[in-house]
C-alpha positions in Angstrom: 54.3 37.9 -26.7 51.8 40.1 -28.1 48.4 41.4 -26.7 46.3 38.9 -28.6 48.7 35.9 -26.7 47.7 37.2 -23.7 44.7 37.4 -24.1 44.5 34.3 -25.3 46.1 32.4 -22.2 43.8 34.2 -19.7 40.7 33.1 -21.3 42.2 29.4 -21.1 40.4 27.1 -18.8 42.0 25.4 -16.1 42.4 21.7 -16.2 40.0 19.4 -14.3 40.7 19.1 -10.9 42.3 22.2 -10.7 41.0 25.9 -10.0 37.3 26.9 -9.3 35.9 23.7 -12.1 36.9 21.6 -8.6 35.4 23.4 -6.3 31.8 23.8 -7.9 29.3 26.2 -7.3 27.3 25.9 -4.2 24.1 23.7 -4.3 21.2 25.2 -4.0 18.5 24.8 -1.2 16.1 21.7 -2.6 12.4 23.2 -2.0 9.2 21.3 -1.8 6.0 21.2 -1.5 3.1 24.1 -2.9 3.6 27.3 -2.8 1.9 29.8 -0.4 1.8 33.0 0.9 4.7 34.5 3.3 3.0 35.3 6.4 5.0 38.7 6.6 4.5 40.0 3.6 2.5 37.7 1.1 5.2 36.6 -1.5 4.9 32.5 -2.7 7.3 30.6 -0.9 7.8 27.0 -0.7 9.6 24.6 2.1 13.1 24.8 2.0 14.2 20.9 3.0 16.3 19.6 5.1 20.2 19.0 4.2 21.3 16.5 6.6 24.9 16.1 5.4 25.3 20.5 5.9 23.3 20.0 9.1 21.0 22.6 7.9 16.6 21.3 9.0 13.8 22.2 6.9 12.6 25.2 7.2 10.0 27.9 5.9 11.8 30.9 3.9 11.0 33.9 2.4 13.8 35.2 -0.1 11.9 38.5 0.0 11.7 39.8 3.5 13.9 37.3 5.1 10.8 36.0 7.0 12.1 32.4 8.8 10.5 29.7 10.5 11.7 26.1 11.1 9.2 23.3 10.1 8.8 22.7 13.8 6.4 19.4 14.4 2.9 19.6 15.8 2.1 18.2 18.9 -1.2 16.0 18.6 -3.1 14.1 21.5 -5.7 11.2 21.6 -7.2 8.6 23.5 -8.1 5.5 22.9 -11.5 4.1 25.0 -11.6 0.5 25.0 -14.9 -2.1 26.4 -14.0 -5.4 26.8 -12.3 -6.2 23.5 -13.4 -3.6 21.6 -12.3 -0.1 20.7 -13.9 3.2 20.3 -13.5 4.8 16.3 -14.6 7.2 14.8 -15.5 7.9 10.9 -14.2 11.0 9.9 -17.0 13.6 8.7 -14.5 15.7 7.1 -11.0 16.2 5.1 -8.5 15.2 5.4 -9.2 11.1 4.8 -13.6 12.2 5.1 -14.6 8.6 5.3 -11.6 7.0 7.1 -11.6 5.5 11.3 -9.7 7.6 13.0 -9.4 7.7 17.2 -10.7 11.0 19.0 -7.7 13.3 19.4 -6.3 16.5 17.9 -4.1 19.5 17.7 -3.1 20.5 21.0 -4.1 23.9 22.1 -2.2 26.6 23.5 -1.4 25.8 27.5 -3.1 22.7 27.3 -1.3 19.4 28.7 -0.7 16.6 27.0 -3.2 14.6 28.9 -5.8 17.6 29.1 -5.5 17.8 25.3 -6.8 14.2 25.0 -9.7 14.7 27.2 -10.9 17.5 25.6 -10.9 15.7 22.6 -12.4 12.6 23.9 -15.4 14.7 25.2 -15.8 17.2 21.8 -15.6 14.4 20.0 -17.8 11.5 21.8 -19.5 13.6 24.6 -17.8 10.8 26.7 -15.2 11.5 29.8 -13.5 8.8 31.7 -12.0 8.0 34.9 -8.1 7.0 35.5 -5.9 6.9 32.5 -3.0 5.1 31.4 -0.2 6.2 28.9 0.0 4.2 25.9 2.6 5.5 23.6 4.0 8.1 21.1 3.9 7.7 17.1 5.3 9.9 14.5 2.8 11.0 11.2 2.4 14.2 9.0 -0.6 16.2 8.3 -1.5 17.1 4.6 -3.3 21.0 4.8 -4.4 22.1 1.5 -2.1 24.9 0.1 0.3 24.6 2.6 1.6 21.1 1.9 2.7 18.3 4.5 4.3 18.7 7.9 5.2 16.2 10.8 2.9 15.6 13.8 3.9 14.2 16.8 0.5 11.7 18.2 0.4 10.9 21.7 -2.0 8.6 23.0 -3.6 7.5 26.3 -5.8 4.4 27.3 -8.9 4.6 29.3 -11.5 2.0 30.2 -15.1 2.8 29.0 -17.7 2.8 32.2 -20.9 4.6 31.4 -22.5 6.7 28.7 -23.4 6.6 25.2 -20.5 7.9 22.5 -22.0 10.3 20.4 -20.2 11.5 17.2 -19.8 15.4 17.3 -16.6 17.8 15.9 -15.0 16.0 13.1 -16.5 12.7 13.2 -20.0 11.3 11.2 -20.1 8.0 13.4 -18.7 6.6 16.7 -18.3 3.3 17.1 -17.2 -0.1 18.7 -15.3 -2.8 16.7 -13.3 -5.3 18.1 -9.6 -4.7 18.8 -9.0 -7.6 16.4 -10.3 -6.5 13.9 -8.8 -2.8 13.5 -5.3 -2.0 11.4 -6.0 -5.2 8.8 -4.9 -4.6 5.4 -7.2 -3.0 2.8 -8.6 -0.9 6.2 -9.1 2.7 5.7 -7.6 4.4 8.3 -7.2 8.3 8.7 -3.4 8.0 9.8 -0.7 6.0 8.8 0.5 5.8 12.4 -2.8 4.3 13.4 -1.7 0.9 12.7 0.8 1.1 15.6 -1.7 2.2 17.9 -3.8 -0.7 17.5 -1.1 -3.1 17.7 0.0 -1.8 21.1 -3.7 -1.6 21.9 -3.8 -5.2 21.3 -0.4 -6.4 22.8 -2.0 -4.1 26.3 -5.1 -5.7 26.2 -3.5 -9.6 25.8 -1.2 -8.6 28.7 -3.9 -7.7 30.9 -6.1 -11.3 30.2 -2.5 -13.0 30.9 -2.5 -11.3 34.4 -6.1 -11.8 35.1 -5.4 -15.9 34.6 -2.6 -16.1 36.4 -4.5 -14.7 39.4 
């Protein structure tokens, strides 16, 4: 066979099914979100997401200086003050959702309990503090931050029973105020978090609960 045959026959390409055609090329990390800088050495990344079926989360990479982070959750806290039927919201002052109800809660801080984070939030929010506490439950959101993109939260709440003192809107909020427990997570509603909606409807199951016990005393 001459040189040209050869040449020929090793420039052939294999058959479907067969050689590296079957095997593919690997797939390539799907990203999301906008870009911003690395915090190690300033290059735009973006999110890297999660690949369930390779096991792999989402996480925060920089093909530059190998700078990694996983896209951890944030831990949030808030409590919910109820009077009688109603509930204590807050209009948002600014963004995120400037406008929407929200409940008084936030971030948590660094060394702060779960159940001192909701205070202090209660009290920079309102200017109220409260007495005894009980837990009311746990709700995944996200959290949009300009330039940075969405990233989970995790929302813990408590319930408290208003007994003295005026709410006052301070921090974040424009307005504090009482609407009925009724009333809150209807359709067409502007609320801050999606999550809300599920707080309000355990708000209400609690509060039915508790006028079931009271009658059957």
């Amino acid at each position: 066979m001459s040189e040209s045959g050869r040449g020929r026959r090793a420039r052939a390409k294999p058959k479907a099914g067969t050689g590296t055609a079957a095997r593919g090329t690997p797939r390539r990390p799907r990203l999301s979100g906008p870009a911003f800088p690395c915090a190690r050495c300033g290059r735009p990344i973006r999110r890297t997401e999660a690949d369930p079926a390779r096991g792999l989360p989402r996480t925060i990479r920089c093909p530059r200086c190998r700078y990694l982070i996983y896209d951890y959750p944030r831990p949030c806290a808030g409590m919910v003050v109820v009077k009688g039927g109603d509930v204590l919201v807050l209009r948002r002052a600014h963004a995120p959702r400037r406008g929407c109800l929200d409940i008084p809660g936030g971030f948590m801080e660094d060394g702060e309990t779960i159940e001192g984070a909701a205070r202090r939030e209660l009290r920079e929010e309102t200017g109220l503090t409260v007495g005894p506490i009980e837990w009311l439950g746990f709700y995944w959101d996200r959290y949009y931050l300009k330039g940075f993109g969405y990233f989970p939260t995790m929302n813990f709440y408590y319930l408290a029973r208003w007994k003295s003192g005026v709410p006052r809107a301070g921090d974040d909020a424009a307005t504090a105020e009482w609407v009925p427990a009724a009333k809150l997570g209807g359709r067409g509603q502007k609320l801050a978090w999606k999550h809300m909606r599920e707080v309000f409807r355990d708000v209400r199951w609690r509060l039915r609960g508790r006028r079931t016990m009271r009658a059957r005393r």
